[in-house]
C-alpha positions as CSV (number, residue, x, y, z in Angstrom):
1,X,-11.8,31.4,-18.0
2,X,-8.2,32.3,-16.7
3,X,-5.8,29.1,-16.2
4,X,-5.4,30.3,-12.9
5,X,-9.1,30.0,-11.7
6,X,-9.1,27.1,-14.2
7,X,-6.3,24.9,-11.7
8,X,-7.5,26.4,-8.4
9,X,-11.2,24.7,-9.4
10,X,-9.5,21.3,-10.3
11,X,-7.8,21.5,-7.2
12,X,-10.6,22.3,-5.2
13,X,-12.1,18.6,-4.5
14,X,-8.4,17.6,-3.5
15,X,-8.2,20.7,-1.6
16,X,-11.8,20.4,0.2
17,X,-10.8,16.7,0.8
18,X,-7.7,17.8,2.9
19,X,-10.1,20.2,4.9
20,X,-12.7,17.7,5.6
21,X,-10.7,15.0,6.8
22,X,-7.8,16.6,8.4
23,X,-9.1,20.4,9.1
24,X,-12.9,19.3,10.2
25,X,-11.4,15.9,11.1
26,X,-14.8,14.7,9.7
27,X,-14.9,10.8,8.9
28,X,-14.2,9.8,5.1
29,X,-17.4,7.9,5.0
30,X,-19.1,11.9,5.5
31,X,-16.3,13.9,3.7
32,X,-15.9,11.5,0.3
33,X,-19.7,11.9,-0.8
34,X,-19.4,15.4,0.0
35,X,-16.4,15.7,-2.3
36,X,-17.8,13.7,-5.3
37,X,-20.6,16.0,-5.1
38,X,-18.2,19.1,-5.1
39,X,-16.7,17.2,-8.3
40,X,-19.7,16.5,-10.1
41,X,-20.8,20.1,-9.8
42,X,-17.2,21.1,-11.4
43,X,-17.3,18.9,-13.9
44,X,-21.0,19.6,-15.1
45,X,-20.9,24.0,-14.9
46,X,-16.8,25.0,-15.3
47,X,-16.0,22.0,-17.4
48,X,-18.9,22.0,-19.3
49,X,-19.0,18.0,-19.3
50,X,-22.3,16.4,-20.2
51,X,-24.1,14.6,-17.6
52,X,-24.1,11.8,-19.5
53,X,-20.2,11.8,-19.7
54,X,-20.2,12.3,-15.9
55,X,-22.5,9.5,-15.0
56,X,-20.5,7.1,-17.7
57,X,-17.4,8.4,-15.1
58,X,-19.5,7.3,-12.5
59,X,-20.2,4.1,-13.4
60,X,-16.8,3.3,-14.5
61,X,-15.8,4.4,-11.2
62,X,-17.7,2.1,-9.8
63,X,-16.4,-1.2,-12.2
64,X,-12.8,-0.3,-10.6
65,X,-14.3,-0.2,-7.1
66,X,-15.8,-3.5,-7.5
67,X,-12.7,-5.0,-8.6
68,X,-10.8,-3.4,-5.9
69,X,-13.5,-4.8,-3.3
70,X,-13.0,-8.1,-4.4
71,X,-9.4,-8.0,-3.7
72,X,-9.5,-6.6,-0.3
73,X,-12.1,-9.0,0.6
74,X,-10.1,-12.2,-0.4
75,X,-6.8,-11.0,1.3
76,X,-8.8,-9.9,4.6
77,X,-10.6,-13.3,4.6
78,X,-7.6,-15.1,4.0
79,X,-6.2,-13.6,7.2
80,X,-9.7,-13.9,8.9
81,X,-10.1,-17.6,8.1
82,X,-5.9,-18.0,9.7
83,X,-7.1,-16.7,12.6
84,X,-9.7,-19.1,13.4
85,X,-8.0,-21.5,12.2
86,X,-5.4,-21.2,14.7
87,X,-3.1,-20.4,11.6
88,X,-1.6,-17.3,13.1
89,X,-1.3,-18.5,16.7
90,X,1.2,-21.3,15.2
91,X,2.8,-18.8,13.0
92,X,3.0,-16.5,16.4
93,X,4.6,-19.5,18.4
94,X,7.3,-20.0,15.4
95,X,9.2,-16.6,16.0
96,X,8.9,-17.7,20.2
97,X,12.7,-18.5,20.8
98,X,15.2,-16.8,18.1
99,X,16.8,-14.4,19.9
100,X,16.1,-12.7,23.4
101,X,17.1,-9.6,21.8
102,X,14.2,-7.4,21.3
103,X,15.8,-5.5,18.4
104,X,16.0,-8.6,16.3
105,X,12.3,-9.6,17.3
106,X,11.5,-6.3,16.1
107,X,13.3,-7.0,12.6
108,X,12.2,-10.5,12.5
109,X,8.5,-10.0,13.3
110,X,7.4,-6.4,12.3
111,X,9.9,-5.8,9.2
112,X,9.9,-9.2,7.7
113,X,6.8,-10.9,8.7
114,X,5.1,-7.6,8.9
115,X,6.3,-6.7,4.9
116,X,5.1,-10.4,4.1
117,X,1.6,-9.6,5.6
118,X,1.2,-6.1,3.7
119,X,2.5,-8.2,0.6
120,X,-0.6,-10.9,1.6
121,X,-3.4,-8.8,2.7
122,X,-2.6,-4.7,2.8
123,X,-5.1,-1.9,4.0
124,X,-3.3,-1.8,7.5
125,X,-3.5,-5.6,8.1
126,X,0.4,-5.7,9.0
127,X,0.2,-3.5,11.7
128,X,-2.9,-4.4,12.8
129,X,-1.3,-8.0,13.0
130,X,2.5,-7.6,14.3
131,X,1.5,-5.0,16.8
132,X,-1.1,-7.6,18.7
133,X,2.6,-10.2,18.0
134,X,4.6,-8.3,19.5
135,X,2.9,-6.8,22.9
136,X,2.6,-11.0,22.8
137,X,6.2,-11.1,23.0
138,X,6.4,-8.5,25.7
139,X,6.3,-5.4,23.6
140,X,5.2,-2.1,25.3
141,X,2.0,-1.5,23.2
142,X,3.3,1.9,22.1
143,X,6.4,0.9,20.9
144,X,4.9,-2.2,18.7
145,X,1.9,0.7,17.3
146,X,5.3,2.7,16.2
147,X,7.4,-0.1,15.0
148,X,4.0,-1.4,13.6
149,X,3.3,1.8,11.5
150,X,6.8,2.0,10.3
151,X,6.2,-1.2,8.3
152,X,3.9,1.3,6.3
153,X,6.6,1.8,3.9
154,X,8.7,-0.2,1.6
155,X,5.9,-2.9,0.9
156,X,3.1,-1.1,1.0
157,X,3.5,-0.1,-2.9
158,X,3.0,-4.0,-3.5
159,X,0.3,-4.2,-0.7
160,X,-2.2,-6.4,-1.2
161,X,-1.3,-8.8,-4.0
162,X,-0.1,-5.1,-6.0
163,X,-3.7,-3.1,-5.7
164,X,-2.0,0.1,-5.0
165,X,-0.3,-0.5,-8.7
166,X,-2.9,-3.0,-10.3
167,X,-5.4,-0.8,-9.4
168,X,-4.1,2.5,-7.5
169,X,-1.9,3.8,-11.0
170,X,-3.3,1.6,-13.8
171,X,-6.7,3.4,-12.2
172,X,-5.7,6.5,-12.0
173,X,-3.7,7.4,-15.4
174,X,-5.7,7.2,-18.7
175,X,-4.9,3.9,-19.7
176,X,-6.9,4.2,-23.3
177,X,-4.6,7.3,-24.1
178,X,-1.4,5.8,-23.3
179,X,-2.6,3.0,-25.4
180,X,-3.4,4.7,-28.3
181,X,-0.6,6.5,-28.2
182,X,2.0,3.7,-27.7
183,X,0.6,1.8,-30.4
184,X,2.9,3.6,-33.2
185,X,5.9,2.9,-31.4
186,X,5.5,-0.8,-30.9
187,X,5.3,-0.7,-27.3
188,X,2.1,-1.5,-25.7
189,X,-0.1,-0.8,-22.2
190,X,1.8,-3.8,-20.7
191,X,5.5,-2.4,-21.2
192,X,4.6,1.2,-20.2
193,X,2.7,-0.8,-16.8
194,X,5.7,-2.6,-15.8
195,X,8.4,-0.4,-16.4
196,X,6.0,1.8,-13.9
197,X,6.5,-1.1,-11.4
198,X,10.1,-1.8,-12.0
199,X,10.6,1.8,-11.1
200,X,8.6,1.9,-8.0
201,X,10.5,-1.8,-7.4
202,X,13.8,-0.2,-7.3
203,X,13.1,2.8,-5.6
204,X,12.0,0.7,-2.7
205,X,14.7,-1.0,-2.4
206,X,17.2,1.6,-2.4
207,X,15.4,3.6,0.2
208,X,14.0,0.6,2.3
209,X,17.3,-1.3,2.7
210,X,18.0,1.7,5.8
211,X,14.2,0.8,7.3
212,X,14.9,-2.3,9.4
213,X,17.8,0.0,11.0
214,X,16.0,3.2,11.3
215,X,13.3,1.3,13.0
216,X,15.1,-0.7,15.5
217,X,16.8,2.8,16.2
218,X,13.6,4.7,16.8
219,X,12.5,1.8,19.1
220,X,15.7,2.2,21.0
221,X,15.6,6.0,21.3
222,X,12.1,6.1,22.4
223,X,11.4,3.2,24.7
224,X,14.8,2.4,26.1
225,X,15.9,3.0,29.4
226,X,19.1,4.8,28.2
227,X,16.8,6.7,25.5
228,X,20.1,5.8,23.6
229,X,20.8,6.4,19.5
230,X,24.2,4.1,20.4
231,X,22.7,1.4,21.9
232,X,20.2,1.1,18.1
233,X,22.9,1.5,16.0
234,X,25.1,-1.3,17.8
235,X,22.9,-3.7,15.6
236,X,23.6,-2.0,12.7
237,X,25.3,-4.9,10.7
238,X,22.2,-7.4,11.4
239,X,20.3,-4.3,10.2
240,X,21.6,-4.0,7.4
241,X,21.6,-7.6,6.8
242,X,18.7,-8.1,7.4
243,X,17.3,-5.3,4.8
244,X,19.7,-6.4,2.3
245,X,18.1,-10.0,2.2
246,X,14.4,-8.5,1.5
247,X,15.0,-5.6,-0.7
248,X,17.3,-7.4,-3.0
249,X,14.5,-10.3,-3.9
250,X,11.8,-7.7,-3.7
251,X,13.4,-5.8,-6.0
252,X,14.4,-8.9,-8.6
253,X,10.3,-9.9,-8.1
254,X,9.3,-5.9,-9.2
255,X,11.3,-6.2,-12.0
256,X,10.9,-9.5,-13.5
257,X,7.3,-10.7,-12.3
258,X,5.1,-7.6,-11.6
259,X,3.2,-5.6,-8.9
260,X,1.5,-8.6,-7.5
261,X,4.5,-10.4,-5.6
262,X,7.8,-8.0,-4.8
263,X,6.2,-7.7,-0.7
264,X,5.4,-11.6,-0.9
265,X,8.9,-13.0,-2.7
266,X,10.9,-10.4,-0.5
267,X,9.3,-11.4,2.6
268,X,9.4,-15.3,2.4
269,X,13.3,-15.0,1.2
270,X,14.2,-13.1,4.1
271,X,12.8,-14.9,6.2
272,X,14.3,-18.1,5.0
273,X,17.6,-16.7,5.2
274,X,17.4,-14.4,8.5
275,X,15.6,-16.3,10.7
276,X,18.6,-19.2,10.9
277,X,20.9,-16.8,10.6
278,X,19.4,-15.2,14.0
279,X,18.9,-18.5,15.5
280,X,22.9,-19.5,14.9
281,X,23.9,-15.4,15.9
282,X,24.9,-13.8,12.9
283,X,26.2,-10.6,12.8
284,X,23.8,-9.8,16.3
285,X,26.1,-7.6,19.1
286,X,27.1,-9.4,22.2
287,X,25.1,-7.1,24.1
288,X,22.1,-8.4,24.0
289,X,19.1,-5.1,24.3
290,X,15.8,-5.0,26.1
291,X,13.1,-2.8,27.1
292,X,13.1,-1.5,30.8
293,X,11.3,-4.1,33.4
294,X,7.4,-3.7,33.1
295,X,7.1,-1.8,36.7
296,X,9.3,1.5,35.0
297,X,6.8,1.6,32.0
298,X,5.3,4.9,31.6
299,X,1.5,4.3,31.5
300,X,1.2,6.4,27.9
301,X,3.2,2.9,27.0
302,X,1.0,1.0,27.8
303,X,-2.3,-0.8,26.3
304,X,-5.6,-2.4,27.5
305,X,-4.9,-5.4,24.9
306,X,-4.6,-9.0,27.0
307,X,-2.9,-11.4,25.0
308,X,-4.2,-15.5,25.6
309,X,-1.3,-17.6,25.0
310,X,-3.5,-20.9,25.2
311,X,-4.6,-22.9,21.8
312,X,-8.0,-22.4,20.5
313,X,-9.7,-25.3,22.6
314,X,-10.8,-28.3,21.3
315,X,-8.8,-27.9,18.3
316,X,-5.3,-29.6,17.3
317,X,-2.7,-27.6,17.3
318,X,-1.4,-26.6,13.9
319,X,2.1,-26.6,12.9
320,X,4.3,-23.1,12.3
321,X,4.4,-25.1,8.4
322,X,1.2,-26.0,8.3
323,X,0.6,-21.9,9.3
324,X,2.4,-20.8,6.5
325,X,1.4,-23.0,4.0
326,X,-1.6,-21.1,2.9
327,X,0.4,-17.8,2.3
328,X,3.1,-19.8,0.3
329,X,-0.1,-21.6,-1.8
330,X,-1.2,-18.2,-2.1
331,X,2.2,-17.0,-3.6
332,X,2.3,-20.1,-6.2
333,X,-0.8,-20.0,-7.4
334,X,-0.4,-16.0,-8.2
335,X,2.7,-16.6,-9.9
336,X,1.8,-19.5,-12.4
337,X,-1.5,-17.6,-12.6
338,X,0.3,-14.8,-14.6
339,X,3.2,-16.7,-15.9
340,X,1.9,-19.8,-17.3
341,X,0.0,-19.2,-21.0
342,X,-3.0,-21.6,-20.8
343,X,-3.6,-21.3,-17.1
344,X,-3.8,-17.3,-17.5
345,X,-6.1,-17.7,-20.4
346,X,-8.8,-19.9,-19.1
347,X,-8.6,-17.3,-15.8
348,X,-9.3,-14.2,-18.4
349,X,-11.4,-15.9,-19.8
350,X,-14.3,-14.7,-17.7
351,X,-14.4,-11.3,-18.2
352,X,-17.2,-8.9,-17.0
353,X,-17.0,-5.5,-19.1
354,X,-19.1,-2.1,-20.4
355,X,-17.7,-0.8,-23.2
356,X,-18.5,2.7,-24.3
357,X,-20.7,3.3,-21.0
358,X,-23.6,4.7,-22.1
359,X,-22.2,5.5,-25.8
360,X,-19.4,7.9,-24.2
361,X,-16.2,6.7,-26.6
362,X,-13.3,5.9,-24.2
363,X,-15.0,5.3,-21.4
364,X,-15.1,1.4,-20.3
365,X,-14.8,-0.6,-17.7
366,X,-13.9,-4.5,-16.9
367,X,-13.9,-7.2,-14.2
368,X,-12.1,-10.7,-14.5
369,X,-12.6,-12.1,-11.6
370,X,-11.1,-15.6,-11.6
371,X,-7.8,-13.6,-12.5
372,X,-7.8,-11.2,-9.9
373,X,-6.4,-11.6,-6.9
374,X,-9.7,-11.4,-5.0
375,X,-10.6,-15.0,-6.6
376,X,-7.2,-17.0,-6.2
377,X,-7.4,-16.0,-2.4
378,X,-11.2,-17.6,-2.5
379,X,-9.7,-20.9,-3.7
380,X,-6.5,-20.9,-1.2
381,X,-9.4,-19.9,1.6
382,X,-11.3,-23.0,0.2
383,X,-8.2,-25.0,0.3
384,X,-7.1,-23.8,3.8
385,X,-10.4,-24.4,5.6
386,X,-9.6,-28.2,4.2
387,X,-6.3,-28.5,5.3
388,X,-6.7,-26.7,9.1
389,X,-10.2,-28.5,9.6
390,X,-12.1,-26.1,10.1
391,X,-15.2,-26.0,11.4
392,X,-18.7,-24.5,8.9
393,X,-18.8,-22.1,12.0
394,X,-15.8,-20.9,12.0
395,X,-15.3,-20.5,8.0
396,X,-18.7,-18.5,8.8
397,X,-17.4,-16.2,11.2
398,X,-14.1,-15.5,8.5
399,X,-17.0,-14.8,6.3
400,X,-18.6,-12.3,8.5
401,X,-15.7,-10.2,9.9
402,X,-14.7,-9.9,6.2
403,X,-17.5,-8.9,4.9
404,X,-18.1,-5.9,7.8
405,X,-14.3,-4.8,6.8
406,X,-15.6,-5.0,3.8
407,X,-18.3,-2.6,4.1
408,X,-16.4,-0.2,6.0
409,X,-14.1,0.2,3.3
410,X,-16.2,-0.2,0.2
411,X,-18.9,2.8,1.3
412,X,-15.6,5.0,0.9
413,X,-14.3,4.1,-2.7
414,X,-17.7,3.9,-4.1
415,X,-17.3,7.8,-3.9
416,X,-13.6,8.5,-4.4
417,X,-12.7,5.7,-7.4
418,X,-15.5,7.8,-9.5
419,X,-14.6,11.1,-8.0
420,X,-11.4,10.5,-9.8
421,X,-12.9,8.9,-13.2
422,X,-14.7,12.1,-13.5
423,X,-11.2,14.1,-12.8
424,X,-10.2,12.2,-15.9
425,X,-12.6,11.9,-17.9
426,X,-12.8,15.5,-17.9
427,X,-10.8,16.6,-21.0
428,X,-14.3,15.7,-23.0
429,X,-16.2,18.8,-22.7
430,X,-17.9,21.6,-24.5
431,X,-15.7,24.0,-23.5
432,X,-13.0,22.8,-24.9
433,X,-10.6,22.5,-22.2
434,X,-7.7,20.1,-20.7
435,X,-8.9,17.6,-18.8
436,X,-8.9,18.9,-14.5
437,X,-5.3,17.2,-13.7
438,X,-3.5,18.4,-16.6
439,X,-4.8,22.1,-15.6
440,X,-3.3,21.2,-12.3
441,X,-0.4,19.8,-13.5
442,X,0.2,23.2,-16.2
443,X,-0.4,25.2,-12.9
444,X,2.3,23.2,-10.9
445,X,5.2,22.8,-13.5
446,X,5.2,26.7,-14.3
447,X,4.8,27.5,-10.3
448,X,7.8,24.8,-9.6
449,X,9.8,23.9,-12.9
450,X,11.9,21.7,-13.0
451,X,12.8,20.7,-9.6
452,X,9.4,19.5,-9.5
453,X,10.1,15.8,-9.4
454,X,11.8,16.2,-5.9
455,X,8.6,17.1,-4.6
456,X,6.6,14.7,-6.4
457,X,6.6,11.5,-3.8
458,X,5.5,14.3,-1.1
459,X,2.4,15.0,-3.1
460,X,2.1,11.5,-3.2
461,X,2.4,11.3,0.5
462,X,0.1,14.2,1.4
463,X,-2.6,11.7,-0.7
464,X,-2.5,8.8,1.4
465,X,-1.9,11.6,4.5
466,X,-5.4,12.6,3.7
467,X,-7.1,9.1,2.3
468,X,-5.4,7.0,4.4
469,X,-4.7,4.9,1.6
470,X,-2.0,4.4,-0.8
471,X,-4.6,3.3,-3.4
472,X,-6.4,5.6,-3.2
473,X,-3.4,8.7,-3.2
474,X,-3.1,6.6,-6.4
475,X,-6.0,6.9,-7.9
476,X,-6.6,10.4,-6.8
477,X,-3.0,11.7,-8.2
478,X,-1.3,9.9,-10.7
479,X,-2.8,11.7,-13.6
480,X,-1.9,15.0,-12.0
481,X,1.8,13.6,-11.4
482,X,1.7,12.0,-15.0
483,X,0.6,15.5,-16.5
484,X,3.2,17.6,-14.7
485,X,5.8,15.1,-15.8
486,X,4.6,15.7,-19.7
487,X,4.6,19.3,-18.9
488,X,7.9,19.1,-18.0
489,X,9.4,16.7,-20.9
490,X,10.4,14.3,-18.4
491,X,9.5,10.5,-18.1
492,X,6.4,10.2,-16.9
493,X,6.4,6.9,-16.0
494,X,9.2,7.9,-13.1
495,X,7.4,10.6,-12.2
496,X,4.1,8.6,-11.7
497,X,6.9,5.8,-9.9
498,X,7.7,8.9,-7.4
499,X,3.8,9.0,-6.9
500,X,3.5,5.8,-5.5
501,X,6.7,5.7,-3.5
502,X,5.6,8.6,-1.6
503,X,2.3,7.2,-1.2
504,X,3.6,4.1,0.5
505,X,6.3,6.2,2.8
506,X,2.6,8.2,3.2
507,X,1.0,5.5,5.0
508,X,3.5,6.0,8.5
509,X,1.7,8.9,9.5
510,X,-1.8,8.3,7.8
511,X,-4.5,8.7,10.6
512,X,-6.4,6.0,9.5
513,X,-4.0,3.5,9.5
514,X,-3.1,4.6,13.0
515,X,-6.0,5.1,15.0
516,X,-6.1,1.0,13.0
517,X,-3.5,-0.1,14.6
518,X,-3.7,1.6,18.0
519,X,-6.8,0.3,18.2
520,X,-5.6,-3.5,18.2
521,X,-3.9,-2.9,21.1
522,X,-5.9,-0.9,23.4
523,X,-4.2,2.3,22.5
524,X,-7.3,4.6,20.9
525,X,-6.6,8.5,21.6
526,X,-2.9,8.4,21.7
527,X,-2.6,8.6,17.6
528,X,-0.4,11.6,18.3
529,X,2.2,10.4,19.8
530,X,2.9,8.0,17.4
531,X,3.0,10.2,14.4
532,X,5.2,12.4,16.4
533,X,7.7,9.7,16.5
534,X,7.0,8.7,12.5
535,X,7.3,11.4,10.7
536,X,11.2,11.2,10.8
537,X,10.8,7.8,9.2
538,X,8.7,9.2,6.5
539,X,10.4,12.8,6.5
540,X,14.1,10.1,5.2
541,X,12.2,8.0,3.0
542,X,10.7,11.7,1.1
543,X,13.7,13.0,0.9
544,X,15.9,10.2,-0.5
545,X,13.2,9.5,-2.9
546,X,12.7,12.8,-4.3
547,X,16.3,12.9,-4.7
548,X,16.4,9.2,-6.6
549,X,14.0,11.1,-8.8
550,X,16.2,13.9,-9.9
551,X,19.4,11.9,-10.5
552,X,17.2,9.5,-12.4
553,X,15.5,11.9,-14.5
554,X,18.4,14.4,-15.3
555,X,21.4,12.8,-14.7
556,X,21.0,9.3,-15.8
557,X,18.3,10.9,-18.2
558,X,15.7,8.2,-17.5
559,X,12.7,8.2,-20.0
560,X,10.0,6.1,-21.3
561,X,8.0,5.4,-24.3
562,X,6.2,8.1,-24.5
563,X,9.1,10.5,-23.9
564,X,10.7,9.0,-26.9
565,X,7.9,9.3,-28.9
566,X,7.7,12.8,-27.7
């Protein structure tokens, strides 16, 4: 078979999945089953796999998705059980007061507390959380669904205690290969994995440091009554500031601790340091900037969401400490959880696992989950429910709007994760041929060449575009982005860092994510509008990326283990 025909079928499930979900604009809950179907059929009659090799894919696939499941339910519970807690009211009521200024409410509550939430919990949590703040504060509901969805970028990577890295790449790349292949070199898995993260880590920060500023002028543009650029950047300084003080720890936390805390660590600094700094006036212009007065509001502005400002009755009020006190539990146990020897051992040390599904060599699968994430948020949940006095009801209720996000989300990845297992597993095959993403990745270096790594964190953006998910962009491409970069004789763990930069930027304009947050606040049917007015963000953060990836890869010469090893 022609290589040509060869990449256009290996591109066909990504290809069909961008026509069912954008072109048909069918729901991914139809479209995914449809598409592992599509794969399947691939795999078993052009790639000649055995069906026993597929359905070991399958099952493997579905050992990831479990493990990914448990995640999102703990961090989505953990918000749940805040809620009726009366956790987030008091955190709510502590940004009441720092500044009149709506442009440093909207750095103080949607970049910073927003960036700690996508750290916390992910999945389109933050917006879904700061937009509700913010129309609290006196936010027109469009402009807090845009500043919302502009937090969908420089944390998202880290999003959910790192599952778009923990799972998303270590998922998606053939992490048996890489092994086996690093093993003459002295390196191992865990080097490779975390370079991979220190990389995404420092992208991040060199692109995110402009977001606070970008979105406080987009606000300004768009929903002032001078529709001024001037009047945005006047607040530059604080901007910067105020991106500066997050990126800096986020990137330190990437680098020295791993995926699961940069969003977290970067958040909680920043906040410590901006907030008093707001409060006392630094660097904030004299002339002070609000929204037009409520009566001038265009009614495309406005949403159907009523806030309540009173305390959940018949409960004592919780302090903005006692709030926050789960999240910063949260953030010490995950740290001494993977930095402190014994206490990471007896956490591995339940480990659920298949290897060699159904005799296919290579093909495994595990689940720890006392390490994961997913069972260290149980225990801070447990601990929370003590500490706010909750009542069995209202744990219950946590319980039960969990578990429905839950479902919504799992139906999904039970059909991508081993849609993409199959993608990789294919390279096993009668016909002797290269695995489906490294045919896509042959086809793609030769169309492209070397330039190709510019374009690489758009590819990862026209993923999560279509899936609505940086995890799942993840999953779905970094094998393809790891092939080209092999292809090329680059480093492929920059190349697979581009991946899941451009997956995160990605998430501004993913429909999903904003028909989610519209949604909070009364906004359904006016997605458009919004994505109109985020793809500039996304449009800066692709292009400075792609061109972090070029200087890194030919002009500092950037590599990796297995470029070395060649």
């Amino acid at each position: 078979m022609h290589n040509t025909t060869l990449a256009l079928l290996a591109f066909t499930p990504l290809l069909l999945a961008g026509v069912l979900l954008i072109g048909l604009r069918l729901a991914a809950r139809v479209a995914m089953p449809v598409v592992f179907v599509v794969t399947a059929v691939i795999a078993l009659f052009a790639w000649d796999m055995t069906f026993t090799r597929v359905l070991a894919s399958t099952f493997q696939g579905l050992i990831l998705t479990a493990a990914i499941l448990w995640i999102i339910f703990g961090a989505i519970l953990l918000l749940n059980t805040l809620k009726h807690s009366g956790g987030i009211t008091a955190i709510r009521k502590g940004f009441s007061g720092i500044s009149p200024d709506r442009r440093v409410q909207a750095i103080i509550v949607a970049w910073l507390f927003g960036c700690f939430i996508e750290g916390a919990s992910g999945f389109g949590t933050p917006a879904a959380v700061a937009a509700p703040l913010m129309v609290a504060l006196g936010f027109p509901a469009l402009a807090a669904v845009v500043v919302g969805m502009m937090i969908q970028s420089t944390p998202v990577s880290f999003g959910a205690v790192g599952t778009p890295i923990v799972v998303g790449v270590a998922g998606g790349i053939d992490r048996a290969s890489i092994t086996e292949r690093l093993g003459t070199s002295g390196a191992g898995w865990p080097d490779y994995f975390q370079l991979i993260a220190s990389e995404v880590a420092v992208i991040h920060a060199i692109v995110g440091v402009l977001m606070p500023l970008l979105m406080v002028v987009i606000m300004v543009r768009f929903f002032g009554a001078n529709r001024s650029w001037k009047e945005g950047l006047s607040i530059t300084p604080f901007a910067l500031f105020a991106g500066v003080c997050f990126v800096v720890p986020y990137a330190l936390a990437g680098t020295l601790l791993g995926p699961e805390f940069p969003s977290m660590i970067g958040a909680m600094v920043g906040l410590a340091i901006v907030v008093p700094a707001a409060r006392r006036g630094f660097l904030i212009p004299k002339d002070h900037w609000d929204f037009p007065e409520r009566t001038a509001w265009p009614d495309e502005w406005i949403g159907k969401l009523v806030i309540k400002t009173e305390d959940i009755v018949g409960k004592t009020p919780i302090s903005t400490f006692m709030g926050w006190f789960p999240y910063v539990l949260l953030a010490v146990f995950l740290v001494a959880s993977r930095t402190i020897a014994p206490l990471k051992d007896a956490l591995t040390s339940l480990s659920l696992g298949w290897n060699n599904i159904l005799g296919e060599v290579g093909i495994s699968g595990s689940l720890q989950p006392l390490y994961l994430p997913g069972g260290i948020l149980l225990i801070v949940v447990l601990i929370t429910a003590l500490l706010h006095r909750m009542r069995l009801g209202e744990l219950r209720e946590a319980f039960s709007e969990s578990t429905r996000t839950l479902l919504g989300a799992g139906f999904v990845l039970i059909f991508t994760i081993p849609m993409v297992r199959i993608l990789i597993n294919s390279g096993v095959n009668a016909a002797d041929l290269v695995s489906m993403p490294v045919a896509m990745a042959r086809f793609v270096a030769e169309g492209v060449g070397s330039v190709y790594p510019f374009f690489a964190p758009t590819v990862g953006a026209l993923g999560a575009f279509i899936a609505g998910s940086n995890t799942v962009s993840n999953l779905m491409l970094s094998a393809f982005q790891f092939n080209v970069a092999e292809q090329l004789g680059v480093s492929t763990a920059m190349m697979v860092a581009l991946q899941a930069v451009g997956a995160a930027a990605g998430n501004m304009i993913a429909i999903h994510n904003v028909v989610a947050a519209s949604a909070t606040v009364g906004l359904l049917g006016r997605e458009g509008i919004t994505i109109r007015k985020t793809i500039l963000p996304t449009l800066y953060y692709l292009v400075a990326s792609g061109l972090i990836g070029l200087v890194a890869i030919y002009l500092l010469g950037l590599g990796d283990p297995l470029t070395r090893l060649g």
